[in-house]
BAVOTI-576183 format. One record per residue (C-alpha): residue in one letter; x, z, y. Coordinates in Angstrom, 3 decimals, padded with zeros to 6 digits. Layout:
# BAVOTI-576183
+---+----------+----------+----------+
: r :       xx :       zz :       yy :
+---+----------+----------+----------+
: A :        X :        Z :        Y :
...
+---+----------+----------+----------+
This chain:
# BAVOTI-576183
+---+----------+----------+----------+
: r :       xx :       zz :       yy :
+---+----------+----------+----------+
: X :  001.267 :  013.431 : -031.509 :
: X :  004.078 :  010.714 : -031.051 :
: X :  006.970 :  011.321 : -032.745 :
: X :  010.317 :  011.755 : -030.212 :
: X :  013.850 :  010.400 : -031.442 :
: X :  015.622 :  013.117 : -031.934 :
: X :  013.154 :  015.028 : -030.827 :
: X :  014.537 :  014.677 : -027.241 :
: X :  013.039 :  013.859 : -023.822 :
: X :  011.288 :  010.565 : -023.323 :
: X :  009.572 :  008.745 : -020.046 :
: X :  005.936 :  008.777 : -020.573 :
: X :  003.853 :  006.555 : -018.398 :
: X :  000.263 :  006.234 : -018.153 :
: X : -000.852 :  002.524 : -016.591 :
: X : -004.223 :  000.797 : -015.596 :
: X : -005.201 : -002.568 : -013.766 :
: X : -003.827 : -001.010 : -010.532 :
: X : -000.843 : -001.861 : -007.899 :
: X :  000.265 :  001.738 : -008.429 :
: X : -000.051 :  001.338 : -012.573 :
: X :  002.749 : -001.561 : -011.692 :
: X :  004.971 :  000.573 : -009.445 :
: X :  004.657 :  003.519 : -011.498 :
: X :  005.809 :  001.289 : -014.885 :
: X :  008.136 : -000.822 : -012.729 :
: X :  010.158 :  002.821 : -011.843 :
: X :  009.245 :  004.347 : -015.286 :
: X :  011.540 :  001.106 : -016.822 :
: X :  014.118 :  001.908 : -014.455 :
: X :  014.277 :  005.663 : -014.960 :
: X :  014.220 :  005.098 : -019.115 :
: X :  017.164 :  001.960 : -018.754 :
: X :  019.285 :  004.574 : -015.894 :
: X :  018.496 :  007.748 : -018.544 :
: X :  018.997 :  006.245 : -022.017 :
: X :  015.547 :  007.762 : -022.898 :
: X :  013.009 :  005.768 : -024.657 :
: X :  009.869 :  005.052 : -022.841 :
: X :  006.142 :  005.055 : -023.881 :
: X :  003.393 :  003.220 : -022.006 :
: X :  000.491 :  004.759 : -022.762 :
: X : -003.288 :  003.131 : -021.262 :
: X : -005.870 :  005.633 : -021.798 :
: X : -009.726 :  003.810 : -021.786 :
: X : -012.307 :  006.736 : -021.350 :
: X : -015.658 :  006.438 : -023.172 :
: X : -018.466 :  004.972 : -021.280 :
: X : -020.762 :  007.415 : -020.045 :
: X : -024.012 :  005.913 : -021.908 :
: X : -021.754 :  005.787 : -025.254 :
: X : -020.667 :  009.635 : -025.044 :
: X : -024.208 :  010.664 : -023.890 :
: X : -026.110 :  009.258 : -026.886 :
: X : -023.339 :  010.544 : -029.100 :
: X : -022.806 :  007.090 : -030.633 :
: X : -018.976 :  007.106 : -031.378 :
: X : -018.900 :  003.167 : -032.923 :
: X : -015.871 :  002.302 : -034.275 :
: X : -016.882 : -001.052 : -032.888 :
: X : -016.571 :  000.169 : -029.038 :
: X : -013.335 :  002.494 : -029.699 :
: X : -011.835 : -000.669 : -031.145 :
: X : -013.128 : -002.998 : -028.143 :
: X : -011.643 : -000.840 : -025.993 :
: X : -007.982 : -000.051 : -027.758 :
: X : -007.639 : -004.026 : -027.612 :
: X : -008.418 : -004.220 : -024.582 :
: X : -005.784 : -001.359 : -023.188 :
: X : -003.290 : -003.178 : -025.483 :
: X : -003.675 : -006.688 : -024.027 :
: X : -003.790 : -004.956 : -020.470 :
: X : -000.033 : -003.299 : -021.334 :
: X :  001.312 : -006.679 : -022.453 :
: X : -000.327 : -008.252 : -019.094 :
: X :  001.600 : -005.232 : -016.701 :
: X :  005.110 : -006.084 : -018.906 :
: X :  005.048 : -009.619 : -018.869 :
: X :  003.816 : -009.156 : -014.916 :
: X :  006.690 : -006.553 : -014.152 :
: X :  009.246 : -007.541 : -015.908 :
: X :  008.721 : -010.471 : -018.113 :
: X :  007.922 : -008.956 : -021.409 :
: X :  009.291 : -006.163 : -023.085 :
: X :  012.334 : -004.410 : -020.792 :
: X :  015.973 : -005.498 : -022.259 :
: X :  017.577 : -002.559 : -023.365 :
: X :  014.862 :  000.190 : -023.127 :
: X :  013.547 :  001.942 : -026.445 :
: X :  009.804 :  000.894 : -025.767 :
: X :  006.321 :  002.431 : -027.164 :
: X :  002.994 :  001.127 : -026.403 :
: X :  000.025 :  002.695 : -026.774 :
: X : -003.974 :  001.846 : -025.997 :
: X : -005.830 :  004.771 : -026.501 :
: X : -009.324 :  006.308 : -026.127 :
: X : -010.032 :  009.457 : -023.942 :
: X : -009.497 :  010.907 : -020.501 :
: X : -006.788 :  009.222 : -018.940 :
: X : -005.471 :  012.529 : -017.502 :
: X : -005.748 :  014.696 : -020.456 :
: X : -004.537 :  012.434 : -022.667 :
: X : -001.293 :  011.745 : -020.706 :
: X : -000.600 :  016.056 : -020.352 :
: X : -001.347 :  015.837 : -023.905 :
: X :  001.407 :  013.068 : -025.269 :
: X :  004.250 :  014.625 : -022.438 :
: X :  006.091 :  017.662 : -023.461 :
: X :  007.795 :  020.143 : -021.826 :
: X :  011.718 :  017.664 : -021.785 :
: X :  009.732 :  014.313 : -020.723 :
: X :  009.190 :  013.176 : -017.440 :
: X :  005.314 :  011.727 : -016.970 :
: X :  005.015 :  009.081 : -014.650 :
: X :  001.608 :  008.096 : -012.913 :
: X :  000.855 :  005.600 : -010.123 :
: X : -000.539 :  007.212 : -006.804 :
: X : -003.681 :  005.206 : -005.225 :
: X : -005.105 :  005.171 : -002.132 :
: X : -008.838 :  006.439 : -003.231 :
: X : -011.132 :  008.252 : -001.154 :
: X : -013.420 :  011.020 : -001.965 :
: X : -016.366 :  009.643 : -003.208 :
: X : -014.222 :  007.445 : -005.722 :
: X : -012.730 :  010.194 : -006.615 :
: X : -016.458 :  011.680 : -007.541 :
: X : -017.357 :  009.162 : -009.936 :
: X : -013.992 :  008.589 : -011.520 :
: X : -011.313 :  011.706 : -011.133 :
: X : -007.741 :  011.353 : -009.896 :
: X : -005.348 :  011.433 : -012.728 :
: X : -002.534 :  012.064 : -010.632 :
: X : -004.451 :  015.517 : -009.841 :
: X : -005.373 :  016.152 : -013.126 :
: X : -001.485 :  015.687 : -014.064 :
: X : -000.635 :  017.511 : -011.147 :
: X : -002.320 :  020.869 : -012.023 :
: X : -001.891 :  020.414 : -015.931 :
: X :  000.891 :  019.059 : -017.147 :
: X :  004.132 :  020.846 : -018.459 :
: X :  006.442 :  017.921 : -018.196 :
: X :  008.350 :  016.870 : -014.543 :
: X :  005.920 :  014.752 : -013.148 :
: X :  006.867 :  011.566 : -010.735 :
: X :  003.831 :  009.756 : -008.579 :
: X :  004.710 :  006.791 : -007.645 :
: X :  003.375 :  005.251 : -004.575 :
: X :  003.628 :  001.342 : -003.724 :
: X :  005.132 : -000.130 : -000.849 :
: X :  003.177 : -000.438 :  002.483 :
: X :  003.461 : -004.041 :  003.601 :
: X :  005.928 : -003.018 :  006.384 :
: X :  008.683 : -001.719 :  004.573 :
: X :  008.564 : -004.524 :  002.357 :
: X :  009.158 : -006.470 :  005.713 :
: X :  011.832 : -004.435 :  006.490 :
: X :  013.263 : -004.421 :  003.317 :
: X :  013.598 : -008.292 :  003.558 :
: X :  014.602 : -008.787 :  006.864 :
: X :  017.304 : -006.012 :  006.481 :
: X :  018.857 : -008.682 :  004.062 :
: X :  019.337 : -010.432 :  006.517 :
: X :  021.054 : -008.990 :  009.462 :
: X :  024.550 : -010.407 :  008.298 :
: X :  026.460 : -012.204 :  010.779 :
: X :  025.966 : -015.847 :  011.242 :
: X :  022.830 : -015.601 :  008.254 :
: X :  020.037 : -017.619 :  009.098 :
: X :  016.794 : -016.076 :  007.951 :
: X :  014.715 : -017.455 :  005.219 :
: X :  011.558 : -017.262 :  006.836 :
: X :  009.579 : -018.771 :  004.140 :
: X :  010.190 : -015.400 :  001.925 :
: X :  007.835 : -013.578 :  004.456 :
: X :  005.118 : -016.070 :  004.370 :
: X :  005.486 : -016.567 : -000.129 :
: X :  005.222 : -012.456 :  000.146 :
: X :  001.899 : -012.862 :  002.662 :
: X :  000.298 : -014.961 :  000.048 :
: X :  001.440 : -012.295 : -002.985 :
: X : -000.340 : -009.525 : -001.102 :
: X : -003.184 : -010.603 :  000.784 :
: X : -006.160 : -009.212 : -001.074 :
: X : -008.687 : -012.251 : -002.854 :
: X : -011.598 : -012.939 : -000.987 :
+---+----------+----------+----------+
């Protein structure tokens, strides 16, 4: 168990190498900076299948894969927000063991859990489950899914900036954003 300051409520958020991992820290930093409350980033790696199966728990693959989850949190902070958040109380933590049940585990009943919310289908969902639903039916702490931006209210985010009188529209914002989010080939 991590130990609380204070013992008092925290922001717990659980990230992965997804666009709503990125929202869902990007929020979670906001929430922890607007509440005072200290935040922990947690990235939980579950065992491969062949690993758990033949009952070989190598500290050689537990520590593969806690490097890797750390190095994939310091990728999502320096990505959102350039490194560690200025003036948030900040935890990291790469761990090994279902993503979902480790997340319900580390929130208490005061903290506020934070996941991202994909757009998976069902058969995805088969093969790996939805944390967000595991959280969902499990966890004891207020939980906040955070889904990212369609690409049209990101356009109408930016052009609402600018509707001011006599404001001539930066048009190349639209097309630097078209390049951020078209999908690689």
């Amino acid at each position: 168990m991590i130990a609380r300051p204070e013992g008092g409520p925290r922001v717990v958020v659980g990230v992965d190498d997804s666009t709503g991992a990125r929202c869902a820290l990007s929020w979670a930093i906001g929430e922890a900076r607007l509440r005072r409350l200290p935040l922990l980033v947690v990235h939980a790696a579950p065992l491969p299948p062949h690993v758990s199966a033949a009952g070989q728990l190598g500290c050689g693959i537990t520590d593969a894969l806690r490097g890797s989850g750390a190095e994939l949190i310091a990728r999502l902070l320096a990505e959102v927000c350039d490194g560690p958040p200025d003036g948030v109380d900040m935890t990291a933590l790469a761990l090994v063991g279902e993503p979902g049940a480790t997340l319900v585990r580390l929130a208490g009943d005061d903290d506020i859990l934070v996941v991202g919310h994909g757009g998976r289908g069902p058969f995805s969902r088969l093969l790996r489950p939805s944390v967000r639903l595991h959280c969902a039916r499990r966890a004891r702490a207020t939980l906040v899914c955070v889904r990212p931006p369609t690409f049209d209210s990101l356009l109408e985010s930016l052009s609402a900036r600018d509707v001011s009188p006599g404001h001539v529209p930066d048009r190349s914002r639209f097309r630097r954003l078209g390049r951020r989010l078209r999908l690689p080939r």
